[in-house]
C-alpha positions as CSV (number, residue, x, y, z in Angstrom):
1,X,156.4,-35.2,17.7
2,X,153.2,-33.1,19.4
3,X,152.5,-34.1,22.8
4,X,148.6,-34.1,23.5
5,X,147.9,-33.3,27.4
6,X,145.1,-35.5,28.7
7,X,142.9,-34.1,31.5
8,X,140.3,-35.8,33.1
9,X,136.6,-34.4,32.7
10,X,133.3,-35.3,34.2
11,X,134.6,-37.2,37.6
12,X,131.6,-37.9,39.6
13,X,131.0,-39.6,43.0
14,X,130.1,-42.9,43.3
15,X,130.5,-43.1,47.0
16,X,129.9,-39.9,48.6
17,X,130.8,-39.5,52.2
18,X,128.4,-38.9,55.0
19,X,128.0,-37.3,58.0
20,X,128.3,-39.8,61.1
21,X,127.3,-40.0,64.5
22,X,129.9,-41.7,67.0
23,X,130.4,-41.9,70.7
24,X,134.2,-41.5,72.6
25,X,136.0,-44.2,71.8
26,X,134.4,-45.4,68.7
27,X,135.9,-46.2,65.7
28,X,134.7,-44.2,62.1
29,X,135.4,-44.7,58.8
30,X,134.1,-42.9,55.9
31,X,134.2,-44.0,52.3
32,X,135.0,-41.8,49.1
33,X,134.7,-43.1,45.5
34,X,135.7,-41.5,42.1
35,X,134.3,-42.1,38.9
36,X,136.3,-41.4,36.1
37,X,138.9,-40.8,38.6
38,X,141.6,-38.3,37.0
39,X,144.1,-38.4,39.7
40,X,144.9,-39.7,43.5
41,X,142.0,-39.3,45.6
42,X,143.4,-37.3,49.1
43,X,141.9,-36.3,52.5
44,X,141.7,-32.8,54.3
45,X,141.2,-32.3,57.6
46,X,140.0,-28.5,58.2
47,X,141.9,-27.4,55.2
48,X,144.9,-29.2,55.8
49,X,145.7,-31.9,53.4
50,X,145.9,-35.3,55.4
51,X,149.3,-37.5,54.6
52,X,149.7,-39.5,58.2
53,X,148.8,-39.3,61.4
54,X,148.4,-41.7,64.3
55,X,145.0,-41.6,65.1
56,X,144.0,-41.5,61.3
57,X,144.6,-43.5,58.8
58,X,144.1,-43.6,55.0
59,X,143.2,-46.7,53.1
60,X,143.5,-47.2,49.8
61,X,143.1,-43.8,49.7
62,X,139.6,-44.0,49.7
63,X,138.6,-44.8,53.2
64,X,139.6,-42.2,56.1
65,X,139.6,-44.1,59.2
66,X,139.6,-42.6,62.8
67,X,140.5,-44.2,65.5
68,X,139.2,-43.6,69.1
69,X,137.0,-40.7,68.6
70,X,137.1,-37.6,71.1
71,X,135.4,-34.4,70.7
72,X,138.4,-32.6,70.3
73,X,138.9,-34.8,66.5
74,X,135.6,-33.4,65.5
75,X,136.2,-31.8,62.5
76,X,135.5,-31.4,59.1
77,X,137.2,-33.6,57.0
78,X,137.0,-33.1,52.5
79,X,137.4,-36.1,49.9
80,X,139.9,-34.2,47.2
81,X,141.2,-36.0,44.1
82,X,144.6,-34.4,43.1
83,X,144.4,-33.9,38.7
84,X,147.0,-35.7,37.1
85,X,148.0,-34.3,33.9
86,X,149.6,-36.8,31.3
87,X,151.1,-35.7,28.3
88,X,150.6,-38.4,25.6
């Protein structure tokens, strides 16, 4: 039997996240959506991939919340979606 791997092509945004404004203590959460989503979609933080912390949390994988913002959680943070490959 051949096995045919499946890759996914032409994912898109549909939500894109933005840059936001906050004041200490505030709340933020930004919103990333995939279309024609080929895999898990992840957050970075500076590089780093995200996978828990206290402060922030992921949701459904494609919110990013932070809680109680300071200036010293200023940082860039990346919407990343993780290829699955799926042999058929």
């Amino acid at each position: 039997m051949m096995k045919k791997i499946i890759l996914a092509e032409n994912q898109y945004f549909k939500v894109r996240p933005t840059d936001q404004e906050s004041k200490e203590g505030d709340d933020v959460e930004f919103q990333c959506h995939i279309g024609n989503r080929g895999g898990d979609v992840q957050w970075s933080k500076d590089g780093f991939l995200l996978v828990h912390a206290l402060d922030w949390a992921l949701g459904k994988a494609s919110r990013l919340r932070i809680t109680d913002a300071t200036l010293v959680k200023r940082s860039e943070s990346q919407c990343l979606v993780r290829v699955s490959l799926i042999a058929v």
